[in-house]
C-alpha positions in Angstrom: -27.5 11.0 16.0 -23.9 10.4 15.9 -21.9 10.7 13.2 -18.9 8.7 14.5 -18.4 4.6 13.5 -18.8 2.9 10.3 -21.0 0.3 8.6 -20.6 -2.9 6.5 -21.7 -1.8 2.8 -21.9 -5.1 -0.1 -20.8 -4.0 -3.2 -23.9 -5.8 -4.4 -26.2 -2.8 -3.2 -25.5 -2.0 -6.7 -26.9 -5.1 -8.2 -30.2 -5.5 -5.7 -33.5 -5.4 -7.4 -35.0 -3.6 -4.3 -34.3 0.2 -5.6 -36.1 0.9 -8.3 -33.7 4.2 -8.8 -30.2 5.8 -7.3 -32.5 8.3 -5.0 -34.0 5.1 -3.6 -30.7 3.4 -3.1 -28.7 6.2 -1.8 -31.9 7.1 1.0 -31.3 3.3 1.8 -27.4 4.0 2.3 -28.2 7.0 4.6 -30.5 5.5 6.4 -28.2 2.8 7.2 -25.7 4.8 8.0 -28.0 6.5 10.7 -29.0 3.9 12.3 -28.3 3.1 15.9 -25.8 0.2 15.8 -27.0 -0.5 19.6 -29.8 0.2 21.7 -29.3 4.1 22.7 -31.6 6.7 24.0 -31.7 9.7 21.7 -33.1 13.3 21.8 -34.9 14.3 18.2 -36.7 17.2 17.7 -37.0 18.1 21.6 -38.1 14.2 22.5 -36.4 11.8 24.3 -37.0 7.9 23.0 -35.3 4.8 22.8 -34.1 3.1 20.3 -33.0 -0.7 19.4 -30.2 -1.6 17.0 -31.2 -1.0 13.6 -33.8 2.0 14.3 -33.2 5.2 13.6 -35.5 8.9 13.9 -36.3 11.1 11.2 -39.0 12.7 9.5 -40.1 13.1 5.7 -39.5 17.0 5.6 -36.0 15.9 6.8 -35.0 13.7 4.1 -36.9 15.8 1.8 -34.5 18.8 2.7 -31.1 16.4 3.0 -32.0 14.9 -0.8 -33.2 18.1 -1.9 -36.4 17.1 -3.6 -40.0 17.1 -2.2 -41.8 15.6 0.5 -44.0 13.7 -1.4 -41.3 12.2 -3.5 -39.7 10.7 -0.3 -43.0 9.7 0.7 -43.0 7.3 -2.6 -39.3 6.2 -1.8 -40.2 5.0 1.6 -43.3 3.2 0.9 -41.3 1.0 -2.4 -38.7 0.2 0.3 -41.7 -1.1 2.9 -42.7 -3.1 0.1 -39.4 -4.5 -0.9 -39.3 -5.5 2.8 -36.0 -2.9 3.4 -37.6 -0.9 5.8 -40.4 -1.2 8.4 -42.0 2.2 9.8 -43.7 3.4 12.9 -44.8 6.4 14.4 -43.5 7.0 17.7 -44.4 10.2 19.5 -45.4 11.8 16.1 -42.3 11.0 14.9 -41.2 8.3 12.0 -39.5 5.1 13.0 -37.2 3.3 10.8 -36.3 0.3 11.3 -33.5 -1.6 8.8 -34.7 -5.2 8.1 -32.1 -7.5 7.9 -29.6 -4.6 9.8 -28.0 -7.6 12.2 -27.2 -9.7 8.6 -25.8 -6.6 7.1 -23.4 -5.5 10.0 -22.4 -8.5 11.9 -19.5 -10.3 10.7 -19.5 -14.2 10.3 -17.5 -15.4 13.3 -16.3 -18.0 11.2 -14.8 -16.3 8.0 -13.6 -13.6 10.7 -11.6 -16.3 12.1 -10.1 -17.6 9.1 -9.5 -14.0 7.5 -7.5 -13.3 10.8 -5.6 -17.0 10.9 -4.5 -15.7 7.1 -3.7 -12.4 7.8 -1.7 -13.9 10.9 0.2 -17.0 9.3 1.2 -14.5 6.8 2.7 -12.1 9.1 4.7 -14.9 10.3 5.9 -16.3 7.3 6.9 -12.3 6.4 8.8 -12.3 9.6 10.7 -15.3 9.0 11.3 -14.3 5.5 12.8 -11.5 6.8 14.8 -12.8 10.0 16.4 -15.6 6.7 17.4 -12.7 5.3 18.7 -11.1 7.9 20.9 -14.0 8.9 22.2 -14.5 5.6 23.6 -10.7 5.3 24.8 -11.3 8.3 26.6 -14.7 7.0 27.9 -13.2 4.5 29.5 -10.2 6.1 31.3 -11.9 8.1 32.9 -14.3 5.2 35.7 -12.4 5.5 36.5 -12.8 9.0 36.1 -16.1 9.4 38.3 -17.7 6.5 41.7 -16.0 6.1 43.2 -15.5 2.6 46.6 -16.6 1.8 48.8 -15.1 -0.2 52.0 -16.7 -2.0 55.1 -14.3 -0.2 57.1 -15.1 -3.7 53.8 -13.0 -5.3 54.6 -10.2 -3.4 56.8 -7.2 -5.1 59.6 -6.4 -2.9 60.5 -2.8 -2.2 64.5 -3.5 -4.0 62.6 -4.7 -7.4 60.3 -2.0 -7.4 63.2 0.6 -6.7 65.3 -1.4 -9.3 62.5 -1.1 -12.1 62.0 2.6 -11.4 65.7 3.0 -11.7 65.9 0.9 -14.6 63.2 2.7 -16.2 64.8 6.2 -15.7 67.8 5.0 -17.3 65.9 3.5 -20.1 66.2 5.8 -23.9 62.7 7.2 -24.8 63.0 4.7 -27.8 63.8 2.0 -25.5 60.7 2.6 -23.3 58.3 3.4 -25.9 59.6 -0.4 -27.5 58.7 -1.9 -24.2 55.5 -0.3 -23.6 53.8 -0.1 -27.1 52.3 -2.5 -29.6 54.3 -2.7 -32.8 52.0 -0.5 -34.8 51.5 2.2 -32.0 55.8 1.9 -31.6 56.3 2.6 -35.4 54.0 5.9 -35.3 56.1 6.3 -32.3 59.5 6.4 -34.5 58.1 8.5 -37.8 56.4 11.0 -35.4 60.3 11.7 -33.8 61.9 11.0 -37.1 59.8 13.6 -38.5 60.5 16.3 -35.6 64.4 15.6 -35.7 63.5 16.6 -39.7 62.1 20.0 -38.4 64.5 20.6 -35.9 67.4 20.1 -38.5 
């Protein structure tokens, strides 16, 4: 058997009133998971047969060594999911032959809530594309701001290198008291005048 694929599992498996027990639901899960998905010709235990879709090989002394408990025990498993309608079995060649009852239901995919699952999944890849292209055009708008409207500024705003010059000079000529008057709140300027009153006191 091939181990490659996957299958459609219901969450409800959980919920079903067919396993009387977790050993009888997870032999259900692995034999659905075995099961040929299409017709296929296999080769078990040196025999060639074919089988349909839904059908699957095996033998009790093989699910008895896979769920490690005895052959008898899976003897009782099988024959509660025959009567719970699950399973059908057959002997083929001396071999069992399981067949999943309801296996088409389980694995195939309603066209129409396919088709409406993939119409969402589409219209909202486009609407996450547009959301992004607006986006994009609207950082893009407002990068270029800039270049598109030109800022004017009043020439009579603008410092002119003589007044700059002429306040530096000023300000070079200014006393310390003078520029600590023009540069410091009233309280701070005070401070100011007992902190040098009181080093002209030291220096003296």
């Amino acid at each position: 058997m091939k181990n490659q694929g996957w299958v459609l599992l219901h969450r409800k498996v959980y919920l079903s009133n067919d396993f009387s027990n977790e050993l009888d639901r997870s032999v259900f899960i692995y034999l659905l998971c075995k099961a040929s998905y299409e017709p296929v010709s296999v080769v078990y235990r040196m025999k060639r047969i074919a089988l349909n879709r839904g059908e699957l090989l095996v033998t009790h002394g093989d699910l008895a060594k896979r769920f490690c408990c005895s052959i008898q025990n899976i003897r009782t498993i099988i024959k509660r999911l025959k009567l719970t309608g699950t399973l059908t079995v057959s002997l083929t060649r001396g071999l069992m032959r399981i067949r999943i009852e309801k296996y088409i239901k389980y694995q195939d995919i309603d066209k129409k809530k396919t088709t409406k699952l993939t119409g969402s999944l589409t219209n909202r890849t486009k609407n996450t594309n547009k959301l992004n292209k607006s986006i994009y055009t609207a950082n893009e708008s407002n990068n270029n701001i800039y270049d598109m409207k030109k800022i004017k500024i009043d020439k009579s705003s603008k410092p002119s290198l003589k007044n700059l010059n002429t306040a530096i000079y000023e300000k070079k000529n200014m006393t310390e008291f003078e520029v600590a008057r023009k540069t410091l709140s009233t309280d701070r300027f005070e401070e100011f005048v007992k902190f040098k009153l009181a080093e002209s006191d030291k220096s003296n």
